[in-house]
N, C-alpha and C positions, 0 to 999 in steps of 0.2 A: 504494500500500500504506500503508495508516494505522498508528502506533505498535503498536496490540494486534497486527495480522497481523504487524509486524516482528520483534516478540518471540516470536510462534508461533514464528514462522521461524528466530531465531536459536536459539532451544531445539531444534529440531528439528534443525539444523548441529551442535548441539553433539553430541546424542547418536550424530546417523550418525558423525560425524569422531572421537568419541572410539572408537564400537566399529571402526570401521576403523584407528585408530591402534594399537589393543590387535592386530587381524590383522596390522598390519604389522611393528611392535614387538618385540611379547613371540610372539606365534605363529610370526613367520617365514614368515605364508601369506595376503599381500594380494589384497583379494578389488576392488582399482580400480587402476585407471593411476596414476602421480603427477601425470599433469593431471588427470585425475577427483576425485583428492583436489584438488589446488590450487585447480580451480577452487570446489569449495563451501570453500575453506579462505578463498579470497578475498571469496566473497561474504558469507560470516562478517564476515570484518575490514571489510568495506563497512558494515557494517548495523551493527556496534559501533561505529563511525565515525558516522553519520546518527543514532542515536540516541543516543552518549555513554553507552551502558552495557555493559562489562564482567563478563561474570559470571565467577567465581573460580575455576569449572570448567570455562571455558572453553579450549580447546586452544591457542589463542592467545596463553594464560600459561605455557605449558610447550614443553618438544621435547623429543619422544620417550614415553616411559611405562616401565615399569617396567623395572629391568635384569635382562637374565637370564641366571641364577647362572655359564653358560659365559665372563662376559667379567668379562676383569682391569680393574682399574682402574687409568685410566695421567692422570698429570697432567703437562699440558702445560708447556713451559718460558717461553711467549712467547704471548699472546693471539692468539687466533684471530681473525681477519676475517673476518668474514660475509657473503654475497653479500647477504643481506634478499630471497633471493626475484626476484633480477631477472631480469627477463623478457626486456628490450630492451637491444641494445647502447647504445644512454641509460642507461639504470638502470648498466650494467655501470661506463660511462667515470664515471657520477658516482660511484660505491663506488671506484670505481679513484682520482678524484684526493682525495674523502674520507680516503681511507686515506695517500696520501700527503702530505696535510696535517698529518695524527695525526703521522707518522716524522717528519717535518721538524720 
């Protein structure tokens, strides 16, 4: 796949992953699996990676989409630790001693 097709491509991730993000989000009515999503959510981050471009409306700069009006706003006492997505008990044990490196 040459630059121009990767760009097709990543435009084309963006708009399916945003209007699915808006069904799962703000709708409450997801129309894919969360591997259906991850998996183009992953091939996205591949292909922004390979080509070094980020677009600003890209879902990959956000989580989640718009709030809707039923939810309170609550702020947290203590940061949240993130998994990043791990897939493998690899990925898990390295966010696992990640995070206790932070504490310590």
């Amino acid at each position: 796949m040459n630059n121009k097709e990767k760009f097709k491509r990543m435009e084309e991730l963006i708009v399916e992953l945003n209007k699915l993000a808006y069904e799962y989000y703000v709708l409450d009515n997801p129309s894919v699996s969360d591997k259906e999503y991850d998996k183009k959510y992953d091939e996205l981050t591949s292909l922004e990676k390979e080509t070094g471009v980020v677009y600003p409306y890209s879902p990959t700069q956000r989580v989640g989409d718009v709030v809707l009006p039923e939810f309170q706003k609550y702020t947290h006492k203590a940061r949240l630790w993130s998994l990043d997505k791990a897939q493998t008990i690899e990925e898990v044990l390295e966010w696992h001693n990640r995070n206790k490196r932070l504490v310590e």
